[in-house]
N, C-alpha and C positions, 0 to 999 in steps of 0.2 A: 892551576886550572880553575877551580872555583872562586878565585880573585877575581878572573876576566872574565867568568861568567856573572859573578856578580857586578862586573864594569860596563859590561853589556846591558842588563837589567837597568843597571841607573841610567844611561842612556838612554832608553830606550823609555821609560819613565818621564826623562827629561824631554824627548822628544812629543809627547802626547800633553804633557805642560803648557809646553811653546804650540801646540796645534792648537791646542784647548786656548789659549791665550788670544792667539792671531783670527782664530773665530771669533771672535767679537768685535775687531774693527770692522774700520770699513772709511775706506777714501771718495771724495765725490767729485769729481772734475767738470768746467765746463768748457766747451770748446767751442764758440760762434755760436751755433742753433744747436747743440748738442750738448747734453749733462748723463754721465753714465758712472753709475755705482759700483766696486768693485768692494769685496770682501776679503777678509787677511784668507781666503783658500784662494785668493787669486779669481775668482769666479765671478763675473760680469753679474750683478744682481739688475740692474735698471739702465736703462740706455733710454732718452727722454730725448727726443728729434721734433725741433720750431716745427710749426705748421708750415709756416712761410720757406721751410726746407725743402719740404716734400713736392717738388717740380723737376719734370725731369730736363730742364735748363740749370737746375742747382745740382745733380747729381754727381759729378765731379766734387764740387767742392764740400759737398756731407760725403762724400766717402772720404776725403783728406782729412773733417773735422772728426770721425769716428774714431780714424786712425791714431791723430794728435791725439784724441781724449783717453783712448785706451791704453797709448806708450804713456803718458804724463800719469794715469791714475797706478801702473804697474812699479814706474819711476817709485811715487810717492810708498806706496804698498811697501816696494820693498827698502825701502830704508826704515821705514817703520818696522817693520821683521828684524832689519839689523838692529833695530835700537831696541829690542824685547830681546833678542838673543845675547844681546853686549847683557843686559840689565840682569838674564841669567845665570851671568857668568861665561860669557862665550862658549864656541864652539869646545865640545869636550876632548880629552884624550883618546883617539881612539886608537888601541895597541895596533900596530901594524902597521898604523897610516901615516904616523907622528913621530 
C-alpha cells in the first residue's frame, strides 16, 4: 500500500516537472496575414492580424488563416510535449492502467 502511494507521489511530482518544463515554450506560427503565439499550456498568448486583413471582403479567408495557424501551432506544441516527455523518461507506470 505505501509502495503505490509513494508511486503516486513520484508521478505526480513528475507531472508538475513536465508542467513546470512546457511553461516555458512557446511556438509562433505564421499563416498569410496571421502570426499567433501559443504557449507549452496550450494557451493562445498573441494572435497578430495584417492590417490589409481586416476587410470585411477578406473575412472568410482570415477566419481560415486563424484556423490553419492555431491547428499547425497545436500540431507543433504538441510534439514538442512528446519530445520533453520521451526525454523524461516517458509516460510512467501507472498501477492499474498498465
Amino acid at each position: 500500500m505505501l509502495n503505490k502511494l509513494k508511486q503516486f507521489k513520484d508521478i505526480r511530482e513528475q507531472a508538475k516537472t513536465l508542467q513546470n518544463t512546457l511553461s516555458q515554450e512557446s511556438v509562433t506560427v505564421k499563416e498569410g496575414g496571421v502570426t499567433l503565439v501559443m504557449d507549452g499550456n496550450l494557451s493562445v498568448k498573441t494572435l497578430d492580424i495584417a492590417e490589409d486583413m481586416l476587410t470585411p471582403a477578406k473575412k472568410e479567408k482570415l477566419q481560415k488563416e486563424i484556423i490553419k495557424a492555431y491547428e499547425e501551432a497545436m500540431k507543433k506544441m504538441q510534439r514538442i510535449m512528446a519530445m520533453k516527455m520521451k526525454e523524461m523518461g516517458g509516460l510512467p507506470n501507472i498501477p492499474g492502467l498498465s
